[in-house]
N, C-alpha and C positions, 0 to 999 in steps of 0.2 A: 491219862496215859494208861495202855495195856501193861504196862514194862514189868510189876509185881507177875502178873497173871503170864505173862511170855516167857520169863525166867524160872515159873514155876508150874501150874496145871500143865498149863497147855506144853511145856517142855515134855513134863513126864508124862503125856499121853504120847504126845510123839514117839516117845524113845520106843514106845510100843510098836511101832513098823518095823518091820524086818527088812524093809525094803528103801528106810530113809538113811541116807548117809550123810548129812548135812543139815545144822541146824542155826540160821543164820540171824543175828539181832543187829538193827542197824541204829546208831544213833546219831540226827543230827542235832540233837545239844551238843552232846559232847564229840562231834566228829569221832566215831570210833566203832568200828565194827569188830564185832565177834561172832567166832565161827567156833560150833561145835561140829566135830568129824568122828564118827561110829569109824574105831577101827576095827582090823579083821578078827580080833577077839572077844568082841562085842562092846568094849568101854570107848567112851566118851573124852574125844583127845581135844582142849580147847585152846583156840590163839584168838589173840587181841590184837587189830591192825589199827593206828591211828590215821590221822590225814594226810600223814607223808609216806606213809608203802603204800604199795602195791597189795595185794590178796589175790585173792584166788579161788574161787567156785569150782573145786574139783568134778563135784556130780553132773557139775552142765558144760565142764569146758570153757569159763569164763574166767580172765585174767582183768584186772581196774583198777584203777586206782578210786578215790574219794570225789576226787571233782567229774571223772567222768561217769560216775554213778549220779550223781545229781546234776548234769550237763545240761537238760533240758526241761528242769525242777523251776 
């Protein structure tokens, strides 16, 4: 598993775009995604969606839930 390495280097190289506003970890062990969102003052605002909401892909316009993310998985 990347999951050490995704929540850590490669996060904090990320945060280095100026131009990235979403940073998104998807887990199907645990059914759960998290979303980090660059807000307009530069920090790092995080939510935690499980199997039963909804979320939301701001930067692309995309609205889903959990099963239609892995629909055709």
């Amino acid at each position: 598993s990347t999951e050490s390495f995704d929540r850590g280097q490669k996060f904090s190289d990320y945060q280095t775009l100026d131009r990235l506003e979403e940073y998104v970890l998807i887990s199907s062990q645990l059914r759960r995604i998290e979303i980090f969102r660059r807000h307009t003052d530069g920090l790092w605002i995080y939510q935690n969606y499980d199997d039963r909401e909804t979320f939301q892909l701001k930067s692309i316009g995309y609205t889903g839930t959990f099963t239609s993310l892995y629909e055709d998985v």
